[in-house]
N, C-alpha and C positions, 0 to 999 in steps of 0.2 A: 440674139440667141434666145430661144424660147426654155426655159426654165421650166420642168414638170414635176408636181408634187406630187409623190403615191400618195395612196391613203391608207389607211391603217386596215390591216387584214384582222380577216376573220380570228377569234382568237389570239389576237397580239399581245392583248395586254397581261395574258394568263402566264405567270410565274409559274405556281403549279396548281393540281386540282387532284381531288381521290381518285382512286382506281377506277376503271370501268369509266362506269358513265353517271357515276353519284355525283356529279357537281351541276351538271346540267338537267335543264328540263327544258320541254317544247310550251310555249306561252302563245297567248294571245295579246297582240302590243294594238293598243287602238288607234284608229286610223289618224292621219297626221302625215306631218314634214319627216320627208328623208331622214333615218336614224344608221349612228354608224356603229361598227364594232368599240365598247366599251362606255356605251351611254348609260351611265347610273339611271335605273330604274323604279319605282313607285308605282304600286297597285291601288288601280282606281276603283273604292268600297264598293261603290253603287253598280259597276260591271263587272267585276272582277278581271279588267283588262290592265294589262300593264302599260305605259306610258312616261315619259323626263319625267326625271325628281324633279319636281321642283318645291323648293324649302315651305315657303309661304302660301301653300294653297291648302285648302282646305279639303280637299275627295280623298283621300288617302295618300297622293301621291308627294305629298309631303316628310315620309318615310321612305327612304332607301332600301330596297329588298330583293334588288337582282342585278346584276349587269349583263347587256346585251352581248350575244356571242358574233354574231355575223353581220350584214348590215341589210338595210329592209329601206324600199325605195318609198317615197311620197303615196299615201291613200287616203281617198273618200272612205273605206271600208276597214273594219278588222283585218292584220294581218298577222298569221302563221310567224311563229321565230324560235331562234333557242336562247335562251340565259343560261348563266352562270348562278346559281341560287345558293350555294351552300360550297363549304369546305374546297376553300380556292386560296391561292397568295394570288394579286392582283396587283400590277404595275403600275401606280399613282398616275406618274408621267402620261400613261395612252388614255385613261380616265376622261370623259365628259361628262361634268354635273356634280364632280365629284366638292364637298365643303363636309369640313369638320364634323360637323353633327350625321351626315352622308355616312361618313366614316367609321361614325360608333354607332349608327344600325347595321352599316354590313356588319360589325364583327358579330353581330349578333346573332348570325344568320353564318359564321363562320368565314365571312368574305373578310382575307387580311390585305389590309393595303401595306404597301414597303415602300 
């Protein structure tokens, strides 16, 4: 028997978020590997494109500043996305990228991990 794993939907990881449409913004995620709904996010200084935190890098994206909303396939190019930027509770568990220090820049930006 063939065993299928969903994958995690758009917006899964959000507990909760403000009114309206204040937690989210439309971003620019630079082009790259397949990214899924709840990839801890890092803004790259020298583009202003968003891209994986990742801890140890040096462009910016060393800081935690967004979480991805929906998922965006593999590109050669900039691609179109929404994040979660601000005043959100956020599901640890659905998190990709997510490490301590991750942690305590979202809250800084409002994003509460539980």
């Amino acid at each position: 028997m063939t065993i299928k794993k969903e994958p995690i939907h758009a917006g899964e990881f959000l507990l909760s978020e403000g009114a309206g449409n204040i937690s989210r913004e439309s971003i620019n995620v630079a082009a790259g590997p397949a990214l899924y709904p709840g990839q801890v996010l890092g803004l790259v200084t020298a583009t202003r494109e968003f891209a994986p935190y990742h801890p140890t890098a040096e462009d910016g994206t060393q800081t935690a500043v967004a979480i991805l909303f929906g998922p965006l396939g593999a590109s050669d190019i900039v691609r179109r996305g929404r994040a979660v930027v601000r005043l959100a509770e956020v599901s640890e568990v659905h998190l990709t990228g997510l490490d301590p220090e991750a942690e305590r820049d979202l809250a800084a930006h409002f994003l509460i991990v539980r």
